[in-house]
C-alpha positions in Angstrom: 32.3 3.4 27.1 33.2 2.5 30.9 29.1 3.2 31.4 28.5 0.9 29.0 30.3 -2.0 30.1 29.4 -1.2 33.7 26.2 -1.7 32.3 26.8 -5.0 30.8 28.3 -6.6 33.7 25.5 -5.4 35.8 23.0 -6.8 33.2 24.5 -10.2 33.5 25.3 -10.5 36.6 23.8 -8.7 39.2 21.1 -10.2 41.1 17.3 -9.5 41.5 18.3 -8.8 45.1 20.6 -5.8 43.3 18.7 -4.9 41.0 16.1 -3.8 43.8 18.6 -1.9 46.0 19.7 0.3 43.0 15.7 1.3 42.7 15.7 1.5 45.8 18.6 4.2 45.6 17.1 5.8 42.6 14.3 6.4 44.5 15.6 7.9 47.9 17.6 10.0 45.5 15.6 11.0 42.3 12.3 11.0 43.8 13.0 13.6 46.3 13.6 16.1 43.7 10.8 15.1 42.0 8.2 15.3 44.9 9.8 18.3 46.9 11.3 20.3 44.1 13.6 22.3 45.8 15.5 23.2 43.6 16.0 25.4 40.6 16.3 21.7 39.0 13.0 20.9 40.5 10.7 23.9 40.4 8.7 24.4 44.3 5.2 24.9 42.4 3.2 22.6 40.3 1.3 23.3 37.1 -1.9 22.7 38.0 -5.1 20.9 35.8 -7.5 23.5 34.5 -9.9 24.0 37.1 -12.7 26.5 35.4 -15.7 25.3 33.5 -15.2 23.1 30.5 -16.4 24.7 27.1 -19.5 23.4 24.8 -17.5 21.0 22.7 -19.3 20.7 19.0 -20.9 17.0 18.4 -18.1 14.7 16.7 -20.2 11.8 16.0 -22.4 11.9 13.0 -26.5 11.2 14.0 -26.7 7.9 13.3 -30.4 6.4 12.1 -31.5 3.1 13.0 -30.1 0.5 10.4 -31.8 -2.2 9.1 -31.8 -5.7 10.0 -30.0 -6.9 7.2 -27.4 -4.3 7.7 -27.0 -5.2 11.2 -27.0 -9.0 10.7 -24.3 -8.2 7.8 -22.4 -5.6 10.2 -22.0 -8.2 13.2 -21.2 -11.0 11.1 -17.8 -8.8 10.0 -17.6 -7.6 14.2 -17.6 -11.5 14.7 -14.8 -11.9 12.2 -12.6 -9.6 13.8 -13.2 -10.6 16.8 -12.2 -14.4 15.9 -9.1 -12.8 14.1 -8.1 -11.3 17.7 -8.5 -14.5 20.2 -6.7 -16.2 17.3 -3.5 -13.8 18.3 -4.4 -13.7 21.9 -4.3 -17.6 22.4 -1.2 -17.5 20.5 0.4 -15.0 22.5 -1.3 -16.7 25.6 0.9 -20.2 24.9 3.9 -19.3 23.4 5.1 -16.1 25.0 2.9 -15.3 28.1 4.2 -12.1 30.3 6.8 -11.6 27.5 6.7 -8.4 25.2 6.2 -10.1 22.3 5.4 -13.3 20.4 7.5 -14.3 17.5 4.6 -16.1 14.8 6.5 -18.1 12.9 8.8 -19.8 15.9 6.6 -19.7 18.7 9.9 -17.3 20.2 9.1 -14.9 22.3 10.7 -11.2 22.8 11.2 -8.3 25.3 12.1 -5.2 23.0 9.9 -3.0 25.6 11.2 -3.4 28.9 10.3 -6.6 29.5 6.6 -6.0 31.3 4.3 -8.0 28.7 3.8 -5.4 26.5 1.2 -7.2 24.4 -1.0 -8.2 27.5 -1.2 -4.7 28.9 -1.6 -3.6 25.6 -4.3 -5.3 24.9 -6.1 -4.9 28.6 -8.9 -2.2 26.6 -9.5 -4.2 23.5 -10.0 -7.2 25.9 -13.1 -4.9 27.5 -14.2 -3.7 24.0 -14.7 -7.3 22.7 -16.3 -8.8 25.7 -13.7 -11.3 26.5 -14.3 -11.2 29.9 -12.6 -14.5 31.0 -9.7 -13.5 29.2 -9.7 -10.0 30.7 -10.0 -11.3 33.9 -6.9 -13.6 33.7 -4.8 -11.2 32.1 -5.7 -8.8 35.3 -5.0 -11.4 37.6 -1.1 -11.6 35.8 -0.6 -7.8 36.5 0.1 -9.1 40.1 3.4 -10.4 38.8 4.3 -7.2 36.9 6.3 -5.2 38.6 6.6 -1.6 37.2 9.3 0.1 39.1 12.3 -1.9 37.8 13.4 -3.3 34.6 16.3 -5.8 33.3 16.4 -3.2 30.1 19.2 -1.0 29.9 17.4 1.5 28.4 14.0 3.1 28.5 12.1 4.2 25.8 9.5 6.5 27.5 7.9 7.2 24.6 6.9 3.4 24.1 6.4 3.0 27.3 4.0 5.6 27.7 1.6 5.3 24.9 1.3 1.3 25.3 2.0 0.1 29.2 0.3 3.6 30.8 -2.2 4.0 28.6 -3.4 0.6 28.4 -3.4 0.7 32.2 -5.1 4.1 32.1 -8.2 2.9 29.5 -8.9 0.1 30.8 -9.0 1.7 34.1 -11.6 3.7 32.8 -13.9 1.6 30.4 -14.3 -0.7 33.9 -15.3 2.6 35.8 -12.4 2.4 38.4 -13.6 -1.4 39.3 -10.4 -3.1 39.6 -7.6 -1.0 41.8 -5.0 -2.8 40.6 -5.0 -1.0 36.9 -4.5 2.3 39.1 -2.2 1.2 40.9 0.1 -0.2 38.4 -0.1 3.0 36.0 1.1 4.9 39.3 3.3 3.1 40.0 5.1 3.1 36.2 4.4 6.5 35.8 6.3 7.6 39.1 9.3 4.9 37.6 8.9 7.0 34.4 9.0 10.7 36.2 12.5 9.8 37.1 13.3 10.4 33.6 12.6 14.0 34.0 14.6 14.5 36.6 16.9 16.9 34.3 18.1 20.3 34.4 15.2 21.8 32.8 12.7 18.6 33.6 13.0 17.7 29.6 12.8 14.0 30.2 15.6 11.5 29.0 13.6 10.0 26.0 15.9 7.2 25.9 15.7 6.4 30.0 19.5 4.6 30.8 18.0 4.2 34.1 21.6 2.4 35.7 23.3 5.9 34.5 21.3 7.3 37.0 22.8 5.7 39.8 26.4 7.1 39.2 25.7 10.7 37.9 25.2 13.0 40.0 22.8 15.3 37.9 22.1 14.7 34.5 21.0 16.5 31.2 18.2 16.4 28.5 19.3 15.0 25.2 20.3 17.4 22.7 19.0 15.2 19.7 15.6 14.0 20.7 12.9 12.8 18.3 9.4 14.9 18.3 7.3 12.6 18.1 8.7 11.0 21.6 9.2 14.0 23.4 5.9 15.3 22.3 3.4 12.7 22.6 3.2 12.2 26.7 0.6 14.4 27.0 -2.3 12.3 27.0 -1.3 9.4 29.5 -0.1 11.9 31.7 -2.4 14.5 32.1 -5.2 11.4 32.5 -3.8 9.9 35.4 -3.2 13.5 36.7 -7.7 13.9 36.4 -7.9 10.6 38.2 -5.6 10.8 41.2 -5.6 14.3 41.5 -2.1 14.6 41.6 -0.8 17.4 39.5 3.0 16.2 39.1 2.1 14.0 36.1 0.3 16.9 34.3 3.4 19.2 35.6 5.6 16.5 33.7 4.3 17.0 30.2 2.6 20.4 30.7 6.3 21.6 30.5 6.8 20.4 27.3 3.9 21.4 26.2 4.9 24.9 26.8 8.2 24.7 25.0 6.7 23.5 21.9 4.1 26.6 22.1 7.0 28.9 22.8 8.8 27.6 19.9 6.5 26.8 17.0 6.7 29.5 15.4 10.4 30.4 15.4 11.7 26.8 13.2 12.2 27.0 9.4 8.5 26.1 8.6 6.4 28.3 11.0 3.9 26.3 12.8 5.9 23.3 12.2 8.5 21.4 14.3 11.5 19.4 12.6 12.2 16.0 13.6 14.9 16.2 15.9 14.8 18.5 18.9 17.1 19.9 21.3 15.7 19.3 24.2 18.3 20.9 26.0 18.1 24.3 24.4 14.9 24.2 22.4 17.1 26.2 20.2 16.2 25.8 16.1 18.7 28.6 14.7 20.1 25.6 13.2 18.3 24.9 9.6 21.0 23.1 7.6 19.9 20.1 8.9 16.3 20.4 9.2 13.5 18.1 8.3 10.1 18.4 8.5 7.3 15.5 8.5 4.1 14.2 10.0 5.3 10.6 9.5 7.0 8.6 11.6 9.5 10.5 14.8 6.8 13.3 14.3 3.6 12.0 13.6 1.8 11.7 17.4 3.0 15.2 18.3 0.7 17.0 16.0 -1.8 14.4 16.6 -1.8 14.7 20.7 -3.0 18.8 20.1 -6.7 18.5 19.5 -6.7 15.2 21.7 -4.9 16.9 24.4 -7.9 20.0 23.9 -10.5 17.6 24.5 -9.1 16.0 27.1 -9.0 19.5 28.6 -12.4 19.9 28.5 -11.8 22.4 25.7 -10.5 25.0 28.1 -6.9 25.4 26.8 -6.4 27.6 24.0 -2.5 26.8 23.8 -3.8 24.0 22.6 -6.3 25.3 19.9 -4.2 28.0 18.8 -1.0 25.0 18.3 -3.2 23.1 16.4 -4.4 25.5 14.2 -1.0 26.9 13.8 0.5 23.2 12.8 -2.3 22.2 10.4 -2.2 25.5 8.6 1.3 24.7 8.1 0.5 20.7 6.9 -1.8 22.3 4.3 0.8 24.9 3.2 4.0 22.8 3.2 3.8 19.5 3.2 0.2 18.4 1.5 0.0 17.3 -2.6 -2.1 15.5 -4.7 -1.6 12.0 -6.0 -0.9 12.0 -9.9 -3.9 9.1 -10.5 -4.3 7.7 -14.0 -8.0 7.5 -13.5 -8.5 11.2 -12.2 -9.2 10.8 -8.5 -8.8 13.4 -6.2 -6.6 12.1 -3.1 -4.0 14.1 -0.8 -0.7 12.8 0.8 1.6 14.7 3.1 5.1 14.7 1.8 8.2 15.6 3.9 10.9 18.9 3.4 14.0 18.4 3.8 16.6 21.4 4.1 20.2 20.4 2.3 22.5 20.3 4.7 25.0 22.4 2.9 22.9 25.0 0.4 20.0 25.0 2.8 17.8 24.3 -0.4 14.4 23.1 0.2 14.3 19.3 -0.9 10.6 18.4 -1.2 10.3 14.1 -1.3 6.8 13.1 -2.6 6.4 10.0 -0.3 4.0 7.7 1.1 4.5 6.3 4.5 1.8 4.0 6.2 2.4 5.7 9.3 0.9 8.8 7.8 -2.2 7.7 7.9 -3.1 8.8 11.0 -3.7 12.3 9.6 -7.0 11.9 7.9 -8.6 11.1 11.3 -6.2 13.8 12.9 -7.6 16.7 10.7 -11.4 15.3 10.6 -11.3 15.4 14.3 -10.0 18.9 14.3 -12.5 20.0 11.8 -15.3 19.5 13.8 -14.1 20.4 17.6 -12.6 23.7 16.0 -15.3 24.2 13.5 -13.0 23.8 10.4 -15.5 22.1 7.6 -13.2 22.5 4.6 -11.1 20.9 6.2 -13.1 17.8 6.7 -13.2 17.6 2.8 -9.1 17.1 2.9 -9.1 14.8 5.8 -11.6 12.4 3.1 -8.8 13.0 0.7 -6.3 12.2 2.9 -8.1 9.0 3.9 -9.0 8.4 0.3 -4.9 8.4 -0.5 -4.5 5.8 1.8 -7.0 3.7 0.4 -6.0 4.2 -2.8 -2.7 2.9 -1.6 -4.0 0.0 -0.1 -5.5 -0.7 -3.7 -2.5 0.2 -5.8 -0.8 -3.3 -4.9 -1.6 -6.6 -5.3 -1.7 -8.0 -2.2 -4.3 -5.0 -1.7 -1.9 -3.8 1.2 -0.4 -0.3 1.4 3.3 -0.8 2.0 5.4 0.8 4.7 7.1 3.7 2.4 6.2 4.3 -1.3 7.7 7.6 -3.4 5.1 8.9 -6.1 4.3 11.6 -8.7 2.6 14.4 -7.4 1.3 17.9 -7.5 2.3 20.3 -4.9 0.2 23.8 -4.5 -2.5 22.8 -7.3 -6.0 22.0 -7.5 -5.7 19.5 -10.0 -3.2 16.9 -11.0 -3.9 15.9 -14.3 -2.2 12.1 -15.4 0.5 13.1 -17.5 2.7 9.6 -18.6 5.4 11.7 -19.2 6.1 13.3 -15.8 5.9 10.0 -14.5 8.8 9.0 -16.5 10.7 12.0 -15.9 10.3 11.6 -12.0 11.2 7.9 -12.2 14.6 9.2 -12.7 14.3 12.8 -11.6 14.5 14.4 -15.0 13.6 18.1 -14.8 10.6 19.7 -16.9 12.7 21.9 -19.0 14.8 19.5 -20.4 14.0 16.8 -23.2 14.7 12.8 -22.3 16.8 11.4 -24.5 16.2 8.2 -26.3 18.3 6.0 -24.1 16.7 7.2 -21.2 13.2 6.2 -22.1 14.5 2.8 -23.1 16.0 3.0 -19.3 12.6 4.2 -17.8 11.1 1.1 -19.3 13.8 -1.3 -18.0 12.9 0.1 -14.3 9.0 0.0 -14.6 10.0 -3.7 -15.9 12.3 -4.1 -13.3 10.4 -3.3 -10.4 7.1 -3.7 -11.2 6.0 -0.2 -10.8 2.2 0.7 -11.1 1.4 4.4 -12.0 2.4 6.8 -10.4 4.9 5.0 -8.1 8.5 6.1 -8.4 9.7 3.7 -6.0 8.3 1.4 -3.5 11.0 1.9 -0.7 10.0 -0.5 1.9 7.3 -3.1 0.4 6.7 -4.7 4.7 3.9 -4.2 6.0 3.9 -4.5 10.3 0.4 -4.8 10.9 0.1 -1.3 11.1 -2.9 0.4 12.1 -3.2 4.3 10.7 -5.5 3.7 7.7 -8.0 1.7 9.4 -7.8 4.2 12.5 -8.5 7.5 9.8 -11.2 5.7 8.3 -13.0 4.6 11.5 -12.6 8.0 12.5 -14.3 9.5 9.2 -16.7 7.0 9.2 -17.9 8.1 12.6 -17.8 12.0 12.1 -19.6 11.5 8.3 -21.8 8.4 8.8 -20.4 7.3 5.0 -21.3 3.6 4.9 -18.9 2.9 1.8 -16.4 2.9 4.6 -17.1 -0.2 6.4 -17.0 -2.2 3.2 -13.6 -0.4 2.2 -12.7 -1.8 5.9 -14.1 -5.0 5.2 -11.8 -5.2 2.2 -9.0 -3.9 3.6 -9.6 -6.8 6.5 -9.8 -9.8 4.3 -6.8 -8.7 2.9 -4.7 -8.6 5.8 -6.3 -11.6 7.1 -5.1 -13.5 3.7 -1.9 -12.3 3.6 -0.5 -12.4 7.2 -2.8 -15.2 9.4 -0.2 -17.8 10.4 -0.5 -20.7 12.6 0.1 -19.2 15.7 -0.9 -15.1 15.6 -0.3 -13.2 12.5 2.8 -11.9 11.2 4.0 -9.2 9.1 5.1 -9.5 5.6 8.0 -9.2 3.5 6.6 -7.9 0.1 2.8 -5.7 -0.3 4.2 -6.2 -4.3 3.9 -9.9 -4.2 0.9 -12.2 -4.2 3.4 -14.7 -2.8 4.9 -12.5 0.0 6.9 -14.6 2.8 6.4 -13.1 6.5 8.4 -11.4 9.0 8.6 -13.6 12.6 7.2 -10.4 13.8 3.4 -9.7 15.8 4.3 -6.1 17.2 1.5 -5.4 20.5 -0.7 -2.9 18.2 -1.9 -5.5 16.5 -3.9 -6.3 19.1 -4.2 -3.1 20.9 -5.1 -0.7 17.9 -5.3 -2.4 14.4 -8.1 -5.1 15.4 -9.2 -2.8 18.0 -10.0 -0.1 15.1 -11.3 -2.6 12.4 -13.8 -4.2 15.0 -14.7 -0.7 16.4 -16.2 0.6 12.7 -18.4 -2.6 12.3 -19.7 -2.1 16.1 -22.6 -0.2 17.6 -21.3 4.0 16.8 -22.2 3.7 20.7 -19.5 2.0 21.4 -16.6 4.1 22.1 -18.1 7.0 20.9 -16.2 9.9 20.2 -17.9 12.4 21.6 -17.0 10.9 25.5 -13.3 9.1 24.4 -10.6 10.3 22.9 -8.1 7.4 22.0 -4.2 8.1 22.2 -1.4 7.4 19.4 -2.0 3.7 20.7 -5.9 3.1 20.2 -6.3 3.6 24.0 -9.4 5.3 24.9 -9.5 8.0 27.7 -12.9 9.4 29.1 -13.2 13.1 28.5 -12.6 14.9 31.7 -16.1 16.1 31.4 -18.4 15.1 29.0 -19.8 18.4 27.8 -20.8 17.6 24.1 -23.1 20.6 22.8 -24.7 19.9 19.1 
């Protein structure tokens, strides 16, 4: 408690002047360690970047043909569209809440949930390059100048966040402009050696959740024993990029460390090849299963993802990498995959989460939907062609095709964030049966007949709430803007060349573009279930960075961005391969 109100009063009250002098001290005292490292806290030796020849890397891109002019014509009108849809957001963002986080869509407000250093501009530095706004770009580069990276009014630090939208932005665009302008270097040094203090732990396990003034009056400090995977695991990328472009191997060190934990450990948790959710990142200890729960959504989702990115990044010369990945999406497909119960027969895959009760230790398995899931069709498409997986390009189209059947399941034509349905685990098939969705509605088991007065209740709740087959529940209608689906199916468009995709994007556009365009930006909305939705005063910074980013990447040139010399991170920020080595 006394940190906390310590923490308060220096919030309010100090001054800039302050505020500069404890950096200052953090510095002299943290950084020392962090350079020098020596101590046992700070090891003497660095883990150093792969230095041997990068391996042949299989082609990811499918050969694209010449199209025709009509499809071209037809192709950049949509581009055009998107494009429109993202200066529409940037001038908004541009009048209302410039060098802020965050524009509020409805109020014209503005917000700083991330730290406070314009999360949405530097967010949006690379898609500002990939659309050719170059007047924009240039004026947004010009306001880095009065960004500084090394000190923050924010109590707390998400590194996490930080990481995957502030570095990386700085990072890509850094790269798509060839190392032109300095300044993007320099400020992704100079937050990532703001964010190393973080690992200045016992073990170097960084402080997820940074509380940077902590830091000034505790002498040493400790890795949380509750950390969430996803933002403990997904530094990699950022990290190790900045390490190929400087040359300094402290940033790879960093998240090289972890990397090594989670290699160490995957195969001794409750689900081999799979992490749970929360970690101790003290003790990297799982004896612990009561508790345990097991996704690829959200707190877990870029962890998994960051494995066959962080290979190519590589230069395909890391088999901890490989032999992680295969180990984790062996365990997806055994655990947590099932299909769909669709009235009209089609074949589409979700992954599901396991939870472990907390007092029996039963296995609990939850048939749910979550947007942020998405991601996982492009994941596993991209990992069947650098590892040379083809079956399991077939379920990464299912797993796409779930999400677009979600999308088309509601009215608004808009997945929602979380959705429970009937499914199939371990089958082939899943047949519609009317009845198992009636029993699942309330959780009636197999064996046992419903009585009368249940169906009657069953009835009442379809009634009630609307419910389309096969949804059970729709547990949070909002939808943020979110970007997974469109980012899986760009992805799959460009490994398999399947033109049905860009007009399922199309449609998927329109929608969001009907249901969410406000006067100033767009905003999320409240209800996916209802024609006549309200929205959220809420434009996160992916919009811009990833969702339009992806949607105007799949009607662009397969040139553009190609896969085969980026790789993008969790935020839609490409990163140039370390050596682009593509064999066919």
């Amino acid at each position: 408690m006394g940190f906390f109100l310590i923490a308060l009063f220096l919030q309010r009250y100090i001054s800039p002047t302050l505020v500069l002098f404890l950096f200052v001290y953090i510095n002299l005292t943290s950084s020392e360690c962090i350079s020098e490292r020596a101590s046992p806290t700070c090891p003497v030796s660095l883990i150093s970047l792969p230095s041997g020849t990068p391996s042949p890397i299989p082609q990811i891109q499918h050969q694209f043909t010449s199209e025709t002019q009509s499809d071209r014509l037809e192709r950049i009108k949509r581009q055009q569209a998107v494009r429109k849809a993202f200066q529409h957001s940037w001038t908004a963002y541009k009048d209302h809440a410039w060098l802020w986080d965050e524009l509020s869509p409805i109020s014209c407000g503005r917000q700083n949930p991330l730290g406070g250093w314009a999360a949405t501009l530097v967010d949006s530095l690379d898609t500002l390059i990939v659309m050719g706004l170059v007047e924009e770009f240039e004026t947004a580069l010009q306001a880095l100048n009065e960004i500084d990276f090394s000190t923050t009014k924010a109590l707390s630090v998400n590194i996490f966040e930080t990481t995957i939208r502030y570095l990386g932005g700085l990072i890509s665009a850094y790269d798509l402009t060839n190392g032109k302008h300095s300044i993007l270097l320099e400020k992704a040094q100079q937050l990532a050696d703001f964010l190393l203090k973080a690992f200045a732990t016992s073990n170097r396990m960084p402080q997820t959740r940074w509380e940077w003034i902590r830091a000034v009056f505790e002498s040493s400090t400790e890795s949380s024993e509750r950390t969430l995977l996803a933002e403990i695991g997904s530094l990699g990328l950022e990290f190790t990029r900045l390490s190929q472009i400087t040359g300094d191997a402290q940033y790879f060190d960093a998240v090289q460390r972890i990397a090594d934990r989670l290699h160490s450990t995957q195969n001794r948790t409750r689900l081999p090849g799979l992490w749970p959710v929360s970690v101790d990142a003290r003790t990297w200890s799982f004896s612990n299963f009561s508790n345990s729960h097991f996704t690829v959504g959200g707190m877990a989702d870029s962890t998994y993802e960051y494995l066959v990115k962080e290979y190519l990044l590589l230069g395909a010369q890391s088999d901890q990498y490989r032999d992680m990945y295969i180990h984790a999406i062996e365990g997806i497909k055994q655990h947590l995959l099932f299909r769909g119960m669709d009235k009209g027969g089609q074949d589409v895959l979700f992954a599901g989460d396991i939870r472990f009760n907390s007092g029996s230790g039963e296995e609990v398995f939850e048939y749910q939907m979550e947007h942020l899931k998405c991601f996982l069709g492009g994941m596993v498409g991209l990992g069947a062609r650098v590892f040379g997986r083809p079956a399991d390009l077939t379920i990464a189209r299912k797993l796409v095709d779930g999400c677009i059947w979600a999308y088309n399941l509601m009215p608004t034509g808009i997945m929602p964030e979380t959705v429970y349905i009937s499914g199939c685990r371990n089958s082939t098939r899943c047949e519609w049966r009317e009845e198992k969705w009636h029993r699942d509605i309330f959780g009636w088991p197999e064996e046992r007949e419903m009585p009368p007065n249940l169906q009657d209740a069953v009835q009442r709740v379809i009634q009630q709430h609307g419910l389309q087959p096969p949804i059970l529940e729709v547990a949070d209608p909002k939808y943020r803007l979110r970007p997974e689906a469109i980012e899986s199916i760009f992805t799959i468009y460009r490994i398999t060349g399947d033109k049905s995709l860009q007009d399922t994007a199309w449609q998927i556009f329109q929608n969001i573009e009907r249901y969410t365009k406000s006067e100033h930006g767009y905003a999320a909305i409240n209800d996916t279930r209802d024609i006549k939705t309200s929205k959220l005063d809420v434009m996160e910074s992916f919009w811009l960075a990833e969702t339009l980013k992806y949607f105007y990447l799949i009607f662009s040139d397969p040139n553009l961005i190609s896969l085969d010399e980026y790789v993008l991170n969790t935020e839609g920020h490409p990163f140039k391969y370390i050596h682009v080595n593509v064999r066919s």
